[in-house]
N, C-alpha and C positions, 0 to 999 in steps of 0.2 A: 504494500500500500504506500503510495505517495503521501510524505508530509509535504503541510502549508509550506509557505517561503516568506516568512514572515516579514523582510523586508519588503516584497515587493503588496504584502496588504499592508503596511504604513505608506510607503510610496501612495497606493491608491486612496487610501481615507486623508493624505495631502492635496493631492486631485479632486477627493470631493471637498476637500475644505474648501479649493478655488470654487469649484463649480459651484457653491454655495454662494459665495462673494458674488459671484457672474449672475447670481439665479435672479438673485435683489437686487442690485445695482443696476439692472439693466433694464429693467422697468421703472426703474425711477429716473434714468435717464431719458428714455422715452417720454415719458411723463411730461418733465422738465421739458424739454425740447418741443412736444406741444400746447404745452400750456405758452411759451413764449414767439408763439409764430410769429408776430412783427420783430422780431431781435434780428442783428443782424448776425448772430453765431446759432442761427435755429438749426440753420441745415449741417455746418461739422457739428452741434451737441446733437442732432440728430442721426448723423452716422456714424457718430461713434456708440450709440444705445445702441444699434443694429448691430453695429460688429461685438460689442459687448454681448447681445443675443444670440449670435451666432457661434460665437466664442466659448457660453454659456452648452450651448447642446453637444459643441465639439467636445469640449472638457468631461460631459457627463458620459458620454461612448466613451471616450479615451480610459477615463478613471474606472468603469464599469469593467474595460478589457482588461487592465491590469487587474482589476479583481479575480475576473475566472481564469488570467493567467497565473495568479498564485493558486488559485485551488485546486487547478485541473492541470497547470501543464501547460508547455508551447504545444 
């Protein structure tokens, strides 16, 4: 029977620490960016919450993998 790899399930519950940070932040950046449509920083505060959202679902796959790569195995 294969043991865990216990480094790489810290590695990933680091990963979801970001993805957590990415999950929040990024709907309050969105937020922020429409509530100030006449500003003239609407549209970078605006894509930067998208890439923060994107960033967000990337991180959660990412850190997910390295999860079932510690339990299961390349």
């Amino acid at each position: 029977m294969r043991r865990t790899d216990r480094e790489l399930v810290f590695k990933s519950l680091k990963y979801f620490a970001y993805t957590l940070i990415l999950m929040f932040s990024a709907p309050v950046i969105i937020y922020q960016a429409f509530k100030n449509q006449e500003h003239f920083l609407y549209w970078p505060v605006l894509i930067i919450g998208l890439l923060a959202a994107i960033a967000a679902i990337g991180m959660a796959f990412y850190s997910l993998r390295t999860l079932m790569r510690a339990f299961f195995g390349d």
